[in-house]
N, CA and C atoms as a LAMMPS dump frame, in Angstrom:
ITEM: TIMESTEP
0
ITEM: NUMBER OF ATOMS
246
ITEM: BOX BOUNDS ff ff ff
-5.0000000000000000e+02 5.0000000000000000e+02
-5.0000000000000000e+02 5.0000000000000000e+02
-5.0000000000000000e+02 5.0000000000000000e+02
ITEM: ATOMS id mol type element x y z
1 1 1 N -460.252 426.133 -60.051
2 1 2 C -460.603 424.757 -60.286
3 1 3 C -461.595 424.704 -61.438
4 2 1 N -461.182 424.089 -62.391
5 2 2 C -462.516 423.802 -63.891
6 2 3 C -463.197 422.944 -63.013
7 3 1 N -464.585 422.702 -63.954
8 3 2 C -465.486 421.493 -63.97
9 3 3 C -465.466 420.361 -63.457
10 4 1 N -464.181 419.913 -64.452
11 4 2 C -464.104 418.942 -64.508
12 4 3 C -463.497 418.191 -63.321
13 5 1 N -462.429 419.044 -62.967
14 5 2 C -462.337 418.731 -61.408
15 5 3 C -462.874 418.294 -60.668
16 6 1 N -463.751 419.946 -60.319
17 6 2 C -465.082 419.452 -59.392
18 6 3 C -465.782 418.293 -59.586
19 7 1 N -466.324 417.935 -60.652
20 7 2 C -466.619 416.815 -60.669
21 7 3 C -466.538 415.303 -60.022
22 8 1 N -465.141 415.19 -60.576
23 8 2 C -464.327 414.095 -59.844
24 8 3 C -464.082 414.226 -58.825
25 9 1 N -463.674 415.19 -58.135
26 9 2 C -463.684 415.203 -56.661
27 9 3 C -465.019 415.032 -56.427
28 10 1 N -466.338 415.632 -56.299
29 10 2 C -467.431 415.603 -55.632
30 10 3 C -467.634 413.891 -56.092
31 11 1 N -467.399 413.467 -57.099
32 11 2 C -467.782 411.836 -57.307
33 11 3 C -467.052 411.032 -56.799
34 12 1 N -465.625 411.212 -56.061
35 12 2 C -464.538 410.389 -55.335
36 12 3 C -464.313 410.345 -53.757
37 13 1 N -465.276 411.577 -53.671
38 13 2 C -465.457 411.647 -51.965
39 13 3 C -465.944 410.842 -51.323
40 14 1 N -467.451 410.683 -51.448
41 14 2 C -468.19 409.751 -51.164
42 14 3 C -467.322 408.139 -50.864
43 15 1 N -466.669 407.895 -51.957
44 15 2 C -466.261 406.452 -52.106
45 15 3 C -464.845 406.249 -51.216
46 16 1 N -464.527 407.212 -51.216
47 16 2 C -462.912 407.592 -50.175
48 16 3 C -463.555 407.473 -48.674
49 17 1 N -464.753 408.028 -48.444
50 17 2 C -465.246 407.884 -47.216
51 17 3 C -465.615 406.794 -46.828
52 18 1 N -466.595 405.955 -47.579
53 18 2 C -467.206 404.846 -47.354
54 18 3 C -466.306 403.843 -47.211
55 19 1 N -465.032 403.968 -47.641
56 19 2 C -463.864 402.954 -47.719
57 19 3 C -463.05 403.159 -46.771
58 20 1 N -462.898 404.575 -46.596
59 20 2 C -462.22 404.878 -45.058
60 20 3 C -462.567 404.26 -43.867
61 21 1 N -464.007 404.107 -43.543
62 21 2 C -465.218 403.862 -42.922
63 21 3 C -464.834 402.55 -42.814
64 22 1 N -464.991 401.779 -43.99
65 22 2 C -464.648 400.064 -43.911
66 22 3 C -463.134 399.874 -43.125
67 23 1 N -462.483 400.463 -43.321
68 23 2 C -461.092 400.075 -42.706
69 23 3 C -461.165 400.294 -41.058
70 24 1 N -461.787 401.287 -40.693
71 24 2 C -461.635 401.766 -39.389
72 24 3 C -462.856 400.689 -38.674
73 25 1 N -464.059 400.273 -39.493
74 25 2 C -464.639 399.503 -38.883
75 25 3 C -463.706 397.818 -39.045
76 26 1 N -462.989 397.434 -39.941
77 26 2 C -462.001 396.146 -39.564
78 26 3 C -461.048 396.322 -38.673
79 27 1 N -460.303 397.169 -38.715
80 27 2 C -459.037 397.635 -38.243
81 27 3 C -459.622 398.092 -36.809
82 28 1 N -460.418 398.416 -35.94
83 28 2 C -460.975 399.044 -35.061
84 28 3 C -462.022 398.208 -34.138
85 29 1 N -462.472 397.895 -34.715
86 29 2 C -463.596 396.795 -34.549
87 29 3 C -464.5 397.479 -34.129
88 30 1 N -465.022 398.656 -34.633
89 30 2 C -466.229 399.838 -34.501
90 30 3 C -467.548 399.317 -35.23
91 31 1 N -468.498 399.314 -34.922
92 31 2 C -469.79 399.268 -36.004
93 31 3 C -469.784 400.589 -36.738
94 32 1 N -470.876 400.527 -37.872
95 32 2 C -470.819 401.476 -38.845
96 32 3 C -470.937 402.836 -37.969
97 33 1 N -471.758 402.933 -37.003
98 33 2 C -471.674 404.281 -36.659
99 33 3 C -470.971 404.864 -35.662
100 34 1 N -470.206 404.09 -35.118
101 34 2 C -469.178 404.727 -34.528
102 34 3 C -467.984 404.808 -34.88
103 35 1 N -467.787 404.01 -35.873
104 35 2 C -467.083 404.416 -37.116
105 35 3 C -467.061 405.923 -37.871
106 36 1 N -468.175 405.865 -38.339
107 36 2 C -468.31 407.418 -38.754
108 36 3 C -468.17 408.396 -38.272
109 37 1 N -468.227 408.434 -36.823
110 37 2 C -468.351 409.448 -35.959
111 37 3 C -466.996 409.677 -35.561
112 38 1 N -465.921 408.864 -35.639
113 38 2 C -464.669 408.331 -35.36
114 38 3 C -463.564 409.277 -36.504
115 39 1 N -464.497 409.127 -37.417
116 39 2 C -464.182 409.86 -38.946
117 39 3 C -464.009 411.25 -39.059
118 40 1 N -465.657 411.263 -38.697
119 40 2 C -466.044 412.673 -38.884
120 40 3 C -466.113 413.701 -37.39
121 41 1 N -465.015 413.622 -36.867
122 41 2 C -464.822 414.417 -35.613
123 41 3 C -463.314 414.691 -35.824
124 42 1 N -462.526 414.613 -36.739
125 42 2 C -460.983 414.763 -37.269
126 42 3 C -460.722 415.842 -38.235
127 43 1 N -459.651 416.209 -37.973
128 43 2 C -459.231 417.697 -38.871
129 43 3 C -458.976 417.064 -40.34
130 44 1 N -458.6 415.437 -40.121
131 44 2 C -458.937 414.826 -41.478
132 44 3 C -459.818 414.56 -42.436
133 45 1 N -460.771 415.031 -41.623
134 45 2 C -462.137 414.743 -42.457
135 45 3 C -462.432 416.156 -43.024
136 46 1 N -462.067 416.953 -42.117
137 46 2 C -461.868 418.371 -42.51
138 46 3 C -461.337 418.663 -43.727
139 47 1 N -460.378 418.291 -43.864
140 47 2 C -459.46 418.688 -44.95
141 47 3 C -459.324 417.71 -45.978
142 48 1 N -460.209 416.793 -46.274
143 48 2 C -460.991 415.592 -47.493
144 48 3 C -462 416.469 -47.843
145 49 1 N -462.464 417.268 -47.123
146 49 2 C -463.361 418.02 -47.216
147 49 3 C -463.409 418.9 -48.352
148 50 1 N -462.299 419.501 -48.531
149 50 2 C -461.724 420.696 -49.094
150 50 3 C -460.925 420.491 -50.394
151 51 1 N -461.225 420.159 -50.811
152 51 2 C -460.743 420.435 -52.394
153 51 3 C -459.434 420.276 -52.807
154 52 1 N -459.289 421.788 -52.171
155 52 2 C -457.822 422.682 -52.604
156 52 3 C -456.718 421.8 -51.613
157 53 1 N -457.234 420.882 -50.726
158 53 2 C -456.027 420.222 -50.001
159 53 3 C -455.238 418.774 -50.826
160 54 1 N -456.203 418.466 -51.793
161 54 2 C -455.584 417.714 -52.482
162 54 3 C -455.634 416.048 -51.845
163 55 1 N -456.124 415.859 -50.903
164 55 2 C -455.986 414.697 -49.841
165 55 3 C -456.476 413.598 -50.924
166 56 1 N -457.753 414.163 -51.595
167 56 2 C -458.042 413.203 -52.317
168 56 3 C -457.619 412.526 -53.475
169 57 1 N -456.493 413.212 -53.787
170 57 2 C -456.014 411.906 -54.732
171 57 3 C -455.296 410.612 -54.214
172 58 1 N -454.999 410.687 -52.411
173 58 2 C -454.66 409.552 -52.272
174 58 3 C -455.639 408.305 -51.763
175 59 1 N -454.825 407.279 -52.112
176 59 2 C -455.423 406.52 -51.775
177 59 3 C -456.105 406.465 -50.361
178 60 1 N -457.728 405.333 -50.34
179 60 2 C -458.395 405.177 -49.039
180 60 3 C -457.619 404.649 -47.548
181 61 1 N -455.789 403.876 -48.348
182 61 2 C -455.278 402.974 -46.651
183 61 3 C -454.372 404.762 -46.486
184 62 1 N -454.018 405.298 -47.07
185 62 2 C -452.939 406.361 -46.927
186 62 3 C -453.777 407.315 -46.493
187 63 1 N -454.735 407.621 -46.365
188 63 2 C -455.683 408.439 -45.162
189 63 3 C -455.947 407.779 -44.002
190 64 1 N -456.276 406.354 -44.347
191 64 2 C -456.382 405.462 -43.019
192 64 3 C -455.506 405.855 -42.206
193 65 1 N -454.248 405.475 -42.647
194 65 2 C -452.889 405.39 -42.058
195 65 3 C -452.623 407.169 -41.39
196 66 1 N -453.262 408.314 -42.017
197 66 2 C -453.227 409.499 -41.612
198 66 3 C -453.982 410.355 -40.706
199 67 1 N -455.115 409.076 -40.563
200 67 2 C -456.107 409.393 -39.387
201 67 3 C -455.683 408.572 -38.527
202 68 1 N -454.819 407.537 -38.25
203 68 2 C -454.377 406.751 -37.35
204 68 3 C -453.486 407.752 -36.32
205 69 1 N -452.426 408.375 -37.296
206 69 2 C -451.41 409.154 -36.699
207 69 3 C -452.165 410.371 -36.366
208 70 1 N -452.902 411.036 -36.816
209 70 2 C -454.084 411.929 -36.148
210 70 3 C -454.244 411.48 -34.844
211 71 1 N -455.254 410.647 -34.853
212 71 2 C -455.588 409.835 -33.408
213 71 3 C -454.455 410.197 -32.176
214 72 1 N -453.381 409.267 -32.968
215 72 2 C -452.2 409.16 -31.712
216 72 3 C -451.564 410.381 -31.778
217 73 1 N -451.322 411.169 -32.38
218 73 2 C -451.005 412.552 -32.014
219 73 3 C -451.023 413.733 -31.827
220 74 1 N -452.861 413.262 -31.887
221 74 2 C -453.886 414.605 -31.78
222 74 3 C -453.503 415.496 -32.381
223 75 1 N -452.933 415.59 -33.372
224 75 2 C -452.606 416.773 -34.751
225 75 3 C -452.507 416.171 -35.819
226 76 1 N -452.915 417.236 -37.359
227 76 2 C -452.869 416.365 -38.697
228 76 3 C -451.905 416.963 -39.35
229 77 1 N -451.14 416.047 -39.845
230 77 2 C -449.947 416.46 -40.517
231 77 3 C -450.09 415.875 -42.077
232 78 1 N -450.174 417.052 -42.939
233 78 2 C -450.278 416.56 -44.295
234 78 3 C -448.692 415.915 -44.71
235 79 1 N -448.926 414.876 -45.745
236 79 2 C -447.685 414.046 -46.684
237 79 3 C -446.838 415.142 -47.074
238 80 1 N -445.443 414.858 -47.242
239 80 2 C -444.797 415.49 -47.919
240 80 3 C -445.355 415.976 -49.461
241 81 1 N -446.085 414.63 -49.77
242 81 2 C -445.906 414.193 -51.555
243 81 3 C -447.433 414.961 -52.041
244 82 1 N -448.484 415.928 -51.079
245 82 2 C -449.734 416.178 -51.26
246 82 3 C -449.36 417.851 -51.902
């Protein structure tokens, strides 16, 4: 991975989260912190985590939508298209 990468990922995380966060608190009807906790207890958050998984170039509803199916099927299944 160059620089420049890193970069953008370490500067796109943050904002992928905080937006993740917003959806699960509309969509859920969670306050902020059980929201987060909702988040960050998932093999999805795990693997946003990580770089080399690539999660982050998608969009904030297409993780939504991938921690949803997480949830309901207590396993994470990456996109075909990642």
């Amino acid at each position: 991975m160059n620089k420049e990468n890193t970069t953008n990922y370490t500067a796109l995380i943050p904002f992928l989260i905080i937006d993740i966060v917003r959806l699960i608190i509309e969509n859920k009807n969670m306050d902020f912190f059980s929201a987060v906790s909702y988040l960050y207890k998932t093999q999805l958050y795990e693997f946003l985590s990580n770089e080399q998984t690539k999660l982050w170039h998608l969009s904030s509803y297409k993780l939504f939508d991938l921690l949803e199916r997480e949830k309901t099927t207590q396993k994470f299944e990456f996109p075909d298209f990642v």
